[in-house]
C-alpha positions in Angstrom: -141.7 72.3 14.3 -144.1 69.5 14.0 -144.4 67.7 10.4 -147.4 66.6 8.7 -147.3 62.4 7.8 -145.6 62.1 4.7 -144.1 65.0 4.2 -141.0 64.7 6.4 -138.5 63.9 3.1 -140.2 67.3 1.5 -138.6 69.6 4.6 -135.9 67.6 5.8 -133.9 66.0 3.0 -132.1 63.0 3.6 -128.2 63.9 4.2 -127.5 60.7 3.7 -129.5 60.6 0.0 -127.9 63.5 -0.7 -124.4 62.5 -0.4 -125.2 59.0 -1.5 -126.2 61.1 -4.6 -123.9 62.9 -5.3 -120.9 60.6 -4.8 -122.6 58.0 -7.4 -122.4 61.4 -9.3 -118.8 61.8 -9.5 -117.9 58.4 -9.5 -120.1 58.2 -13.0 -118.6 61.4 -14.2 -115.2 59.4 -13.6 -116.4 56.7 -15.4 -117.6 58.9 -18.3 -120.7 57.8 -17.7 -122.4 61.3 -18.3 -126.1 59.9 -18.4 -125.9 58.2 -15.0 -124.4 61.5 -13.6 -127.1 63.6 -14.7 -129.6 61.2 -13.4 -128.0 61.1 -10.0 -127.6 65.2 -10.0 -131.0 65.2 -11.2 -131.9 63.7 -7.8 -129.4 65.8 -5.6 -131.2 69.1 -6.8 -134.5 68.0 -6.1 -133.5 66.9 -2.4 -131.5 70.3 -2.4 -132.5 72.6 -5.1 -129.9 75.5 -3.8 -127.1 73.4 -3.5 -123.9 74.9 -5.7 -121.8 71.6 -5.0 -124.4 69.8 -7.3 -124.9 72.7 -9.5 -121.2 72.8 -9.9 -120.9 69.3 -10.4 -123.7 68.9 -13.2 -121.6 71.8 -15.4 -119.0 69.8 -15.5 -120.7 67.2 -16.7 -122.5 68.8 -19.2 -119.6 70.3 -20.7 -118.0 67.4 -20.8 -120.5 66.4 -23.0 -120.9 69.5 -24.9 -124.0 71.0 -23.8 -122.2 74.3 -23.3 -125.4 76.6 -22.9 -127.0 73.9 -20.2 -123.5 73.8 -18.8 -123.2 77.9 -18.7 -126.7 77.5 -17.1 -125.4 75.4 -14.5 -122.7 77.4 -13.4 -125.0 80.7 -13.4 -126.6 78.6 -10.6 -123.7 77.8 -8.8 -122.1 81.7 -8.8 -126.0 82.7 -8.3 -125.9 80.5 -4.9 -122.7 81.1 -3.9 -120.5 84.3 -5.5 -117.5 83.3 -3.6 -116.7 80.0 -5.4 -113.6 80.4 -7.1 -113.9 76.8 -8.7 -117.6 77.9 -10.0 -116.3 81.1 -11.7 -113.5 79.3 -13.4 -116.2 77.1 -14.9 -118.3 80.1 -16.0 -115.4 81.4 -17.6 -114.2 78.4 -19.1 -117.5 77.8 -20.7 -117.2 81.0 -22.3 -114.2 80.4 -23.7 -115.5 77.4 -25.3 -118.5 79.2 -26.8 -116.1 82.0 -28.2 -117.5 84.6 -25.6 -114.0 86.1 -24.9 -115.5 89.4 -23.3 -117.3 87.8 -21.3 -115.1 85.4 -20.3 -112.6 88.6 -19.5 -115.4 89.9 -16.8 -115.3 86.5 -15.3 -111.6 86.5 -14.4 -111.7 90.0 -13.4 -114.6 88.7 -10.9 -112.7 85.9 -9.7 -109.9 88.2 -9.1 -111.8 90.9 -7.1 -112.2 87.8 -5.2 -109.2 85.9 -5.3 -106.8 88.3 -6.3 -103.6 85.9 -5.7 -105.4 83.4 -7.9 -102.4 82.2 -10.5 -105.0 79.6 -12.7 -107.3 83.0 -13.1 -104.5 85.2 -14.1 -102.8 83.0 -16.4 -106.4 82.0 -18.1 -106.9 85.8 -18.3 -103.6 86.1 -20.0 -104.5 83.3 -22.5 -108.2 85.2 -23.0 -106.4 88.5 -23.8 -103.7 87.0 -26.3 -106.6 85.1 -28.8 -108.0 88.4 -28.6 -104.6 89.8 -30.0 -103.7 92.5 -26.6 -100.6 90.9 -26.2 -99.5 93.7 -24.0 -102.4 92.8 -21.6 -101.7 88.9 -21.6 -98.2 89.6 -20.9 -98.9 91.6 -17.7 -101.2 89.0 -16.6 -98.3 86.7 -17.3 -96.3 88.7 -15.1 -98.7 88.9 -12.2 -98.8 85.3 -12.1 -95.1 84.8 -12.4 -94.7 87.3 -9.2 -97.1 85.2 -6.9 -95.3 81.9 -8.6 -91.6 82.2 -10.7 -91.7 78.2 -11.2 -94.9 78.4 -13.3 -93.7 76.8 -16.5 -96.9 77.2 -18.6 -96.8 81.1 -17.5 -93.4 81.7 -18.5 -94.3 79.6 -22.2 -97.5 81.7 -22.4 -95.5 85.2 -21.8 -93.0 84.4 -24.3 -95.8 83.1 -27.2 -96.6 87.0 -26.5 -93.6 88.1 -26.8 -92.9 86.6 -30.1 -96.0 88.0 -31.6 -94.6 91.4 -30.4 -91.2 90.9 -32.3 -88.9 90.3 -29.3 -87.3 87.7 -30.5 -84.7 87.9 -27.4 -87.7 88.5 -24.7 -89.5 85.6 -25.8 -86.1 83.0 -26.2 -85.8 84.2 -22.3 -88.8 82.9 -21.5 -88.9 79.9 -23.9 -85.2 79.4 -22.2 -86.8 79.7 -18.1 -90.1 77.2 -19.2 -87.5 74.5 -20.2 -85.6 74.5 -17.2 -88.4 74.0 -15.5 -89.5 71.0 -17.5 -86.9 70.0 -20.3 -90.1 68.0 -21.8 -92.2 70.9 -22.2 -94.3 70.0 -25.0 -95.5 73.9 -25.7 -92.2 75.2 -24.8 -90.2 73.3 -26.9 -92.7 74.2 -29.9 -93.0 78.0 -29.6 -88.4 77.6 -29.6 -89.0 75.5 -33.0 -91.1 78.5 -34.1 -89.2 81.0 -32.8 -86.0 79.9 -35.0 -88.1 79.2 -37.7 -89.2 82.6 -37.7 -85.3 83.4 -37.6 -84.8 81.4 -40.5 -82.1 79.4 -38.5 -83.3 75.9 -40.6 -80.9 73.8 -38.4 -81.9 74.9 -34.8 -85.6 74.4 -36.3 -85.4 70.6 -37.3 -83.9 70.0 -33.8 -86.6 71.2 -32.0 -88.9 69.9 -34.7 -87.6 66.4 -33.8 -87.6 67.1 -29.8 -91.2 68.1 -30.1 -92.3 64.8 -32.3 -90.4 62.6 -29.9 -93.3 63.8 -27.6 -96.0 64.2 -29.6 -96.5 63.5 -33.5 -98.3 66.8 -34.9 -99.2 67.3 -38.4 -98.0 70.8 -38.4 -94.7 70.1 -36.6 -93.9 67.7 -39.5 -95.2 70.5 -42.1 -92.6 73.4 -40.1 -89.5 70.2 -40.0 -90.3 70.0 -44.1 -89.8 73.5 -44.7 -86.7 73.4 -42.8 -85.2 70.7 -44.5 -86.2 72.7 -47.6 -83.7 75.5 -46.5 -81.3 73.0 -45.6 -81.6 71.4 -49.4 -82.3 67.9 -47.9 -84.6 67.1 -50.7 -85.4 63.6 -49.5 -86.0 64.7 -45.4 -88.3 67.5 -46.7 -90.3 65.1 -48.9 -91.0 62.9 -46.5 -91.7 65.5 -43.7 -94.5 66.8 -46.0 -95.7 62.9 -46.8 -96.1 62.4 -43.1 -97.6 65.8 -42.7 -100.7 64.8 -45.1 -100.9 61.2 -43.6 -101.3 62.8 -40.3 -103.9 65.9 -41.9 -104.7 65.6 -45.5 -106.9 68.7 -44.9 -103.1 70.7 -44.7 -103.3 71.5 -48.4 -100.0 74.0 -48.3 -97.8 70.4 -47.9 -98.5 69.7 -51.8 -96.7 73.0 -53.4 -93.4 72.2 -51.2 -93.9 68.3 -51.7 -93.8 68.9 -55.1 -90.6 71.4 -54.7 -88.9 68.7 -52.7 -89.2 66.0 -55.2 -88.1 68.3 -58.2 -85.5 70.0 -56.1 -84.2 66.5 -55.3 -83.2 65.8 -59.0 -80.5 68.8 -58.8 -79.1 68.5 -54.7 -80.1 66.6 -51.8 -77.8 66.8 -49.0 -77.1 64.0 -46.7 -76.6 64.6 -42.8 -75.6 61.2 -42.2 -75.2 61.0 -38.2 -74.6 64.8 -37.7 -78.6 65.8 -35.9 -76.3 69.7 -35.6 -76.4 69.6 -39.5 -77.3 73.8 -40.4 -76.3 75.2 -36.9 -72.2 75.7 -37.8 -70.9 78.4 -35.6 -67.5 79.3 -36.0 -65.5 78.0 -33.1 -67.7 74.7 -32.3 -66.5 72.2 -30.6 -65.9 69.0 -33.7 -66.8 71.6 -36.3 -63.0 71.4 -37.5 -62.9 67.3 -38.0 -66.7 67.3 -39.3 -66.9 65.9 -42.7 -70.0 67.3 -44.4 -68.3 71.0 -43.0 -68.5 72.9 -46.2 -72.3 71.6 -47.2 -73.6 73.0 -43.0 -71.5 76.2 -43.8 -73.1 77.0 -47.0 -76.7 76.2 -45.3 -76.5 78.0 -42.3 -77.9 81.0 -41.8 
């Protein structure tokens, strides 16, 4: 092949431009420096207009920077060049999710699946897909299918039981609550969905212990909202109140904290019990170990359910 003067950099790209490119790229992306990025991908695609690495690459980026339908675009191009990428697929589909295209996101799992059918991310983002959409039947036997290629997947075993809840097993879903926490005793999302899970049981005690577990973690408006209403059914007038104080420091757009704030200060002029050092208070089961010397006994009795 013999090359005209000039036009050498028009047929045969620098490789060493390229990758030059397109490791300033990433190391901007890193650096959150999404302009840069762009600028560098920018000069990537016009040394190597089919490359999927770059077109990859410059989706990221401009999701990260919330330009989902030039981010979508992007990984059109990358799928477009090369249909195998698992990595491109799961950015399609993720992009989907965030502009609320839940079909369509569906189709792309199922694609990535065709392809990579022992793909546990895909499943388990599949599962999630299917559960907004309220087929919690579906989510769970995604759930299941990634649990079979991997049993220690915490997050799967969390996700399957958040279905199970909505389904009304109670027991089904404490199982898998029960497996994700073994895994990881610091499970954020686990330990959450088990405070919801007794709340929905109306067990007020169990609730503000896994209330408190969870804000040791992380301090969530809503968590303190769910710990007030417990304290509520416990009659600790004074816990509640300030459960629902911290829940509108936290959110003051949570408007349903007022109506029980102002039931916990009124209810506090006629009871307001005291737990003192016992975190158990509301959880009495006959036959506890220290249930027999505890001193506030009679007040947990009355208040357990």
């Amino acid at each position: 092949m013999t090359l005209l003067p000039g036009r050498e950099e028009r047929y045969l790209p620098s490789v060493d431009r390229l990758e030059t490119a397109m490791y300033v790229a990433r190391r901007a992306f890193e650096r959150g420096n999404l302009d840069a990025a762009l600028q560098e991908l920018g000069l990537a695609l016009r040394l190597k207009p089919e490359y999927d690495a770059a077109w990859l690459l410059r989706g990221y980026v401009l999701r990260e920077g919330r330009h989902l339908d030039d981010a979508l675009a992007a990984f059109a191009q990358a799928v477009r060049i090369n249909a195998e990428s698992e990595e491109a697929w799961m950015g399609l589909a993720s992009t989907l999710h965030d502009l609320g295209r839940s079909k369509e996101e569906i189709e792309a799992y199922d694609r990535i699946l065709q392809i990579h059918p022992r793909s546990v991310e895909a499943w388990i983002d599949k599962g999630a897909a299917l559960h907004e959409l309220r087929d919690y039947a579906g989510a769970i036997a995604c759930y299941d299918k990634a649990l079979a290629l991997r049993p220690e997947h915490g997050p799967a075993w969390n996700n399957k039981g958040a279905a199970l809840l909505r389904l009304g097993d109670d027991a089904g879903a404490a199982e898998c609550f029960g497996e994700a926490l073994h895994l990881d005793p610091d499970f954020y999302d686990a330990i959450a969905n088990r405070m919801l899970l007794f709340q929905k049981q109306g067990r007020h005690g169990e609730t503000v212990l896994w209330a408190d577990r969870a804000l040791r973690l992380r301090e969530a408006a809503w968590v303190w909202y769910v710990k007030g209403l417990a304290h509520l059914g416990l009659l600790e007038s004074t816990l509640a109140a300030r459960a629902f104080e911290r829940t509108m420091a936290l959110d003051s757009s949570l408007k349903q904290a007022r109506a029980p704030l102002q039931k916990a200060i009124a209810l506090r002029e006629k009871v307001d019990n005291y737990r003192g050092v016992y975190e158990c208070f509301g959880t009495h089961l006959a036959g506890d170990p220290g249930c027999a010397e505890c001193e506030i006994q009679s007040r947990c009795r009355e208040v357990t359910r």
